[in-house]
N, C-alpha and C positions, 0 to 999 in steps of 0.2 A: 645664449639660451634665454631664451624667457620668460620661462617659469612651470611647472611641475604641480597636475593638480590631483592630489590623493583622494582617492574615491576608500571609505571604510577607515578614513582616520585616524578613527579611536578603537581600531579596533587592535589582531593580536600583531600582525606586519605594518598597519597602515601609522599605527603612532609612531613603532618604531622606525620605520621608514622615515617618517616626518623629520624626527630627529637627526635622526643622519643625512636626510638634504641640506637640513640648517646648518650644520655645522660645517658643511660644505660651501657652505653662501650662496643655494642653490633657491632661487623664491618658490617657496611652496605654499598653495591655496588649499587650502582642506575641506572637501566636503560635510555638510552635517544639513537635516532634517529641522534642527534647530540651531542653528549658530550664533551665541552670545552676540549681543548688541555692543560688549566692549573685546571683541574678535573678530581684528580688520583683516585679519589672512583665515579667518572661515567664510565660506558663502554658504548659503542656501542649494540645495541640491535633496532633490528626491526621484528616485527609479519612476514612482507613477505621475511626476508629474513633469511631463519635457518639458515642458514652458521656462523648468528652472535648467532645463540642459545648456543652454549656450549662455545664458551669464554664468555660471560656473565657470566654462569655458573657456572664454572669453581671457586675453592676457596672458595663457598658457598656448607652450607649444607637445607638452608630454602630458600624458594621464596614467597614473597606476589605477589599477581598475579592480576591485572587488568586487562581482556578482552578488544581487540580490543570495541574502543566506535563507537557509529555511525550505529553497523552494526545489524539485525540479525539472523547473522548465523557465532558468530565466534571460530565455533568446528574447520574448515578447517586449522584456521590461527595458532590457539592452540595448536592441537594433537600434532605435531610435535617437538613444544619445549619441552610439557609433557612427550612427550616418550625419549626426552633426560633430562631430570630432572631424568625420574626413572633409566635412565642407567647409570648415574651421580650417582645413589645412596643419591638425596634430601630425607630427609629424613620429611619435612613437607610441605608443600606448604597450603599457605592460602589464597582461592580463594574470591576475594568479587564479590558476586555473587547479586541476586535480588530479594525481596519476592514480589516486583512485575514483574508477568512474562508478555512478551508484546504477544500481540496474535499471533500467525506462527511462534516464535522463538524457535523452539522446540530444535537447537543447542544449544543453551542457558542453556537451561535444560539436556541435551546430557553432556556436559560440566560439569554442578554439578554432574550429574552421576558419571562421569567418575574419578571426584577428590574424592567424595567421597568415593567412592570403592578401594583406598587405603590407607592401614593402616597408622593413622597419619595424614593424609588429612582432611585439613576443609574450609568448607563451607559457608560464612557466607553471608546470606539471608538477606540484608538490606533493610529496607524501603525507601519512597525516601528521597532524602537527601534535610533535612531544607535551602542548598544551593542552591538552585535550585530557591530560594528566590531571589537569587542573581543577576546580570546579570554577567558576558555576557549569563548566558540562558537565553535563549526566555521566561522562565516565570518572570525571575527576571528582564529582560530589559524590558520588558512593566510595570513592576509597576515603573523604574524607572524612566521614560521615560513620563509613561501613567496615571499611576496612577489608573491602572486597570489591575485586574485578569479575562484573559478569559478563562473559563471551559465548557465544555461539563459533567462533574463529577456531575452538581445538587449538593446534600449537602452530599454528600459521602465523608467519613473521610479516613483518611491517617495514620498513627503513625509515621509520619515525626519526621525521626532523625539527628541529626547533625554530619557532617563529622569527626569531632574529636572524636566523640565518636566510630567511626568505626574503627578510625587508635588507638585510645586505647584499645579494644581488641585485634584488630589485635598485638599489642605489647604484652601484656599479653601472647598471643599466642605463639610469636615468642623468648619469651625469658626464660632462664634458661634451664639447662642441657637436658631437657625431654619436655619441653615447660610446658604449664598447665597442672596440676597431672590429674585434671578430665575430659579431653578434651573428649569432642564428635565431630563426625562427621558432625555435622552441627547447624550452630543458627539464629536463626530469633535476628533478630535487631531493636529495636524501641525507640523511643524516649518515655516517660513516658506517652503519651498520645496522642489518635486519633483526631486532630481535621479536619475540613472541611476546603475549602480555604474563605468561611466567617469569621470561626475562626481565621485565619491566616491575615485577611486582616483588621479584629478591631483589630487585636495584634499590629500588624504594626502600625494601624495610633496612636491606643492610645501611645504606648511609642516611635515614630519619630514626632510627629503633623503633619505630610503629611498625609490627607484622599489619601485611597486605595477601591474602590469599588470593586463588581463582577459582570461580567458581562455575562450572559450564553448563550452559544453558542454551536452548533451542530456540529459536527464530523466531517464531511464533510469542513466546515469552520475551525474548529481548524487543518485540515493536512494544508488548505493553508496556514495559518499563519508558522506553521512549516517550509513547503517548501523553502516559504520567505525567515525564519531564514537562510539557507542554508542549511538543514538537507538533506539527498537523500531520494528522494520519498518511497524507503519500509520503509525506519526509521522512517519517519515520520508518515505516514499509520498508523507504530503499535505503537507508542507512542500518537497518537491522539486518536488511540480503544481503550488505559488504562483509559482514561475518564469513558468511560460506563464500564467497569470492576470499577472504585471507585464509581459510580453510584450505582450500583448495592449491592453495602456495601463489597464486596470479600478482600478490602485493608484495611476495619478497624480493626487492630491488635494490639496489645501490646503485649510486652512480657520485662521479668527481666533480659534477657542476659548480658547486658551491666552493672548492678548492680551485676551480679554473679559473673561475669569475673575480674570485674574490682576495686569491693570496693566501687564505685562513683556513684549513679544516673545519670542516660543523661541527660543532660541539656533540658529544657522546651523549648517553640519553643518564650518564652517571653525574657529569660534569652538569647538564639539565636541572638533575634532580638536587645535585649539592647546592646550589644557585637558588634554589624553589623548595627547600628542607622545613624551613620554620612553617610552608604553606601547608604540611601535613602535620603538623606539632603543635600547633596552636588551633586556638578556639575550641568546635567541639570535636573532637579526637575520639578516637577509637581505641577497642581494647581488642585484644585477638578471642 
């Protein structure tokens, strides 16, 4: 192997990822827009600009790949480092990609096509991330903040998984001479079970004792809230319409990937929260 170059580093799979190639003594180069002058395993790397695409590159034979966030439509920002990955001769790239797709992002989808349609190429279709719980997102700063989940979703369930368990596949993936013997071209990702964000919000209060309400709201109202956050109006548009797409029941999924891959069950969204407890107890907290 030759080495293993994390596209979103620092971000909620890519650090963790990180860490677990290292400790595997797998050489990992980490992507960043700015990378420290005393960080010889970060390089420079930016979506809009190729020029930094094949020094990144360069020295590695796998890429974990994190799509431009924020946007969608980011086939445009993509193709271009892709088509120097395959002239580069990568011989894996492991996309984390979405099993929730947002409505009009059909690059999105363009994109898993395009990785999976080469040999070696995987896909992996995660659910949302039990982070999301967290802040600085806009759904995890208002419970922290608020002490309220606002949904437009009704009691449509999710199979909210946890980011660690994303960047543990992903390593699986990324390691040993041929990576995983039985690799497919693509997996659905879940956490062990679909719950609703009622579920999610007794979870919470029972194991932090901060009550978490829900509180339901229309589509229309959940983009303004988004915009607020600072989202750009298409992002938020179709991140507000996945509401009525969980409404509708189309996101209540499960699947054993993460136990096939990896030996491990994915962590529940209780065991999640026990782990991430003091993140709703401190600072500025809420009252019911």
């Amino acid at each position: 192997m030759t080495g293993v170059l994390v596209t979103g580093g620092t971000g909620k799979t890519g650090s963790t990822l990180t860490g677990l190639l290292r400790k595997r003594g797998v050489p990992v180069r980490v992507a960043s827009r700015f990378p420290p002058a005393d960080a010889p395993d970060v390089v420079r790397f930016d979506w809009s600009d190729p020029a930094s695409h094949p020094a990144a590159l360069r020295g590695t034979d796998q890429v974990y790949l994190v799509p431009p966030t924020d946007t969608t439509d980011p086939m445009p920002l993509v193709e271009p480092f892709l088509a120097e990955a395959e002239r580069l001769g990568v011989r894996r790239v492991v996309l984390l990609g979405s099993a929730i797709v947002l409505p009009g992002a059909t690059s999105a989808l363009e994109l898993a096509a395009h990785v999976r349609a080469r040999p070696g190429w995987v896909v992996l279709r995660a659910s949302g991330f039990m982070q999301n719980f967290l802040a600085p997102h806009p759904l995890g700063e208002r419970i922290r903040r608020g002490g309220e989940i606002r949904t437009a979703a009704g009691t449509g369930r999710v199979g909210w998984i946890d980011a660690r368990d994303i960047a543990a596949v992903a390593a699986t993936l990324l390691t040993g001479p041929d990576g995983h013997p039985d690799v497919q071209d693509d997996y659905l990702l879940t956490g062990p079970k679909a719950l609703n964000y009622q579920d999610a919000a007794q979870i919470i209060t029972a194991h932090t004792g901060q009550p978490v309400r829900v509180v339901p709201v229309g589509v229309a109202e959940q983009i303004d809230a988004y915009r607020a956050s600072g989202m750009p109006d298409d992002f938020a548009t179709a991140l507000a319409a996945v509401d009525a797409g969980i409404r509708t029941g189309q996101d209540d999924q499960v699947s054993t990937a993460v136990l096939d891959l990896t030996g491990r069950p994915p962590r529940t969204f209780a065991e999640f929260v026990q782990d991430h407890a003091s993140h709703w107890g401190s600072g500025d907290t809420f009252v019911a």
